[in-house]
C-alpha positions as CSV (number, residue, x, y, z in Angstrom):
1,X,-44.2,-89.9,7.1
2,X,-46.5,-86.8,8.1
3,X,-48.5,-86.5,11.1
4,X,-52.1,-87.3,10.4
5,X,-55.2,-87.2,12.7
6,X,-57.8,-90.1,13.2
7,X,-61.2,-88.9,13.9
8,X,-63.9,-90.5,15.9
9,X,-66.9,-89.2,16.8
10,X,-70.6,-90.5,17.9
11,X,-72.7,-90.0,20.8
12,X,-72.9,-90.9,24.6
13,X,-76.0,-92.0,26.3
14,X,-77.1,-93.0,29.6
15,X,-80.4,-94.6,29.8
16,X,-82.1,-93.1,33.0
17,X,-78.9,-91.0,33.9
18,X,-78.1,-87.1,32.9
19,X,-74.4,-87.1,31.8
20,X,-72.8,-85.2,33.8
21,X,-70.0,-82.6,32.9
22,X,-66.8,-84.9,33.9
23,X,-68.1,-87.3,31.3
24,X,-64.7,-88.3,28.8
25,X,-64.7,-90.5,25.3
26,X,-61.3,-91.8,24.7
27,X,-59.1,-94.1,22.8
28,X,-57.8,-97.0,24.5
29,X,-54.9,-98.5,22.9
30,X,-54.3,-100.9,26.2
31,X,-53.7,-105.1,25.1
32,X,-54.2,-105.7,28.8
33,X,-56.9,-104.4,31.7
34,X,-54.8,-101.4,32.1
35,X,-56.5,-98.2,30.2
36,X,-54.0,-96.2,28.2
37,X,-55.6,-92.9,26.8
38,X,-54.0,-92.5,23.7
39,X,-56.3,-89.4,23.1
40,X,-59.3,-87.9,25.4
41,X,-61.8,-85.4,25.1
42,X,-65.1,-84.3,26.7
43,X,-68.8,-85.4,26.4
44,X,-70.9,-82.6,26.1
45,X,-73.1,-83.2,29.0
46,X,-76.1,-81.6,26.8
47,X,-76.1,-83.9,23.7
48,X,-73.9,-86.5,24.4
49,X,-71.7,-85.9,21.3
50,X,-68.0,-86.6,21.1
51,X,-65.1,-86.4,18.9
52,X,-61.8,-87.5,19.4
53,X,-59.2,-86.6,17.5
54,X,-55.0,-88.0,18.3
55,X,-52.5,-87.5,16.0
56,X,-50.7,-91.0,14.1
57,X,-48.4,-91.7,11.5
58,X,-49.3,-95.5,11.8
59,X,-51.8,-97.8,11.8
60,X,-52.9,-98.0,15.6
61,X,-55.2,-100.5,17.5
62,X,-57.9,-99.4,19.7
63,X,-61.3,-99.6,21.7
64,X,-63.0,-96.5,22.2
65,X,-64.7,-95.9,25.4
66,X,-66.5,-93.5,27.6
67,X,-67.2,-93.1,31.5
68,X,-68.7,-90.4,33.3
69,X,-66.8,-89.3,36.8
70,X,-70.3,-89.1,38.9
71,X,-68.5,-88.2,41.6
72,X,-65.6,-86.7,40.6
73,X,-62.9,-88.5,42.1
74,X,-61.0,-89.8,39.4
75,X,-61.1,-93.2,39.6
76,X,-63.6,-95.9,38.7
77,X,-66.0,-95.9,41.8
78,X,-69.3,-97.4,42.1
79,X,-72.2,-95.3,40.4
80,X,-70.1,-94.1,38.0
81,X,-71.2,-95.0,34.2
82,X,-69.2,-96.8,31.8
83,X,-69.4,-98.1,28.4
84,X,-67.3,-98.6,25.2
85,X,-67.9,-98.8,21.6
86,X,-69.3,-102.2,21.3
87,X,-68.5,-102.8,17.4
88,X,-70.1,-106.4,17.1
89,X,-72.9,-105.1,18.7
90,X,-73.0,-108.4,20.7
91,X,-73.4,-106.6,24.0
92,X,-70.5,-107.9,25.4
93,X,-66.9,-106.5,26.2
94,X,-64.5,-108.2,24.1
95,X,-61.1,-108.1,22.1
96,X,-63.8,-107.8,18.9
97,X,-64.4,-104.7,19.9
98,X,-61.0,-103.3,19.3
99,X,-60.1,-102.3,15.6
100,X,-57.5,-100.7,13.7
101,X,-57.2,-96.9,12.9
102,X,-55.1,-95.3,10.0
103,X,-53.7,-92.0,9.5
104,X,-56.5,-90.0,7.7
105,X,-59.0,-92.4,9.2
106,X,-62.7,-90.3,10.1
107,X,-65.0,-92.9,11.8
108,X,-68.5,-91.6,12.6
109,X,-71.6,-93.1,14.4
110,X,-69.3,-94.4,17.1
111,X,-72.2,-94.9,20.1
112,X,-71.7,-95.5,23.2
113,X,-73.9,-96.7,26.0
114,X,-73.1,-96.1,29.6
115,X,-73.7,-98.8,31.9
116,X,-73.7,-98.3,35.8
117,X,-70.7,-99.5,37.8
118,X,-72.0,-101.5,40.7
119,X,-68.3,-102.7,41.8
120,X,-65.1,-102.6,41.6
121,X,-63.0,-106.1,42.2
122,X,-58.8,-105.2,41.3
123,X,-58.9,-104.8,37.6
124,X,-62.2,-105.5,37.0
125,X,-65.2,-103.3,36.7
126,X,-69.1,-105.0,37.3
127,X,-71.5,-103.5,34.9
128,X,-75.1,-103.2,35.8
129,X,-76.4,-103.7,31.7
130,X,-79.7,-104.9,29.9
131,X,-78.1,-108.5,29.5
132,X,-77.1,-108.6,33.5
133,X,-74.3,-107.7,35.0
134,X,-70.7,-108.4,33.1
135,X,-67.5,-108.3,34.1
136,X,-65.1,-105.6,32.1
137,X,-61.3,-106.0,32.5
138,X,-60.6,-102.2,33.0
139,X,-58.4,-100.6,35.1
140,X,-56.8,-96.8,34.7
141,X,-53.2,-96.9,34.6
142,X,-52.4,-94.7,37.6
């Protein structure tokens, strides 16, 4: 059928951090700890907003999540910030978190909160948050 966009938009923050201007939101399609950016765009480093827009013709599954690249090196590194759309509002990474998108689909108010990372252990990324520090399967898919 014809090519449709999904939108999603909403707003990065940081608490205690300025974003900086290598800050991305994205669409993660991934079933395993491996990111895959479906679609990516950039923060704006000012007001945090986002939108995302990728282009479907099917019902598609996804987490939507930000980081900001402190130090520019492309790769999840300690003191960088990371967060994701935490849609149970539970405060916790889960499968929950992940929903489906249709063509046509315009999803606002789709927050995110950075949290520091203060490791990196394989595929796993150690959050620094409010509740203590979790554990987030992530990885990018180099």
């Amino acid at each position: 059928g014809p090519v449709t966009g999904v939108t999603v938009s909403g707003t990065v923050t940081w608490p205690g951090h300025t974003l900086s201007n290598r800050c991305y939101a994205f669409m993660d399609t991934s079933h395993t700890e491996y990111i895959v950016i479906a679609a990516i765009t950039q923060v704006d480093p000012q007001t945090g907003n986002y939108t995302i827009t990728w282009e479907i013709d099917e019902p598609k599954e996804i987490f939507v999540e930000a980081w900001d690249d402190v130090d520019g090196n492309g790769e999840f590194s300690v003191g960088d910030g990371f967060g994701w759309w935490d849609k149970d509002n539970d405060g916790q990474w889960d499968w929950d978190d992940m929903f489906t998108v249709n063509p046509g689909d315009v999803i606002t108010g789709a927050d995110i909160e950075l949290f520091e990372i203060t490791g990196v252990k394989g595929n796993k990324l150690l959050l620094n948050t409010p509740y203590g520090v979790i554990t987030v399967p992530k990885a990018l898919n180099k």
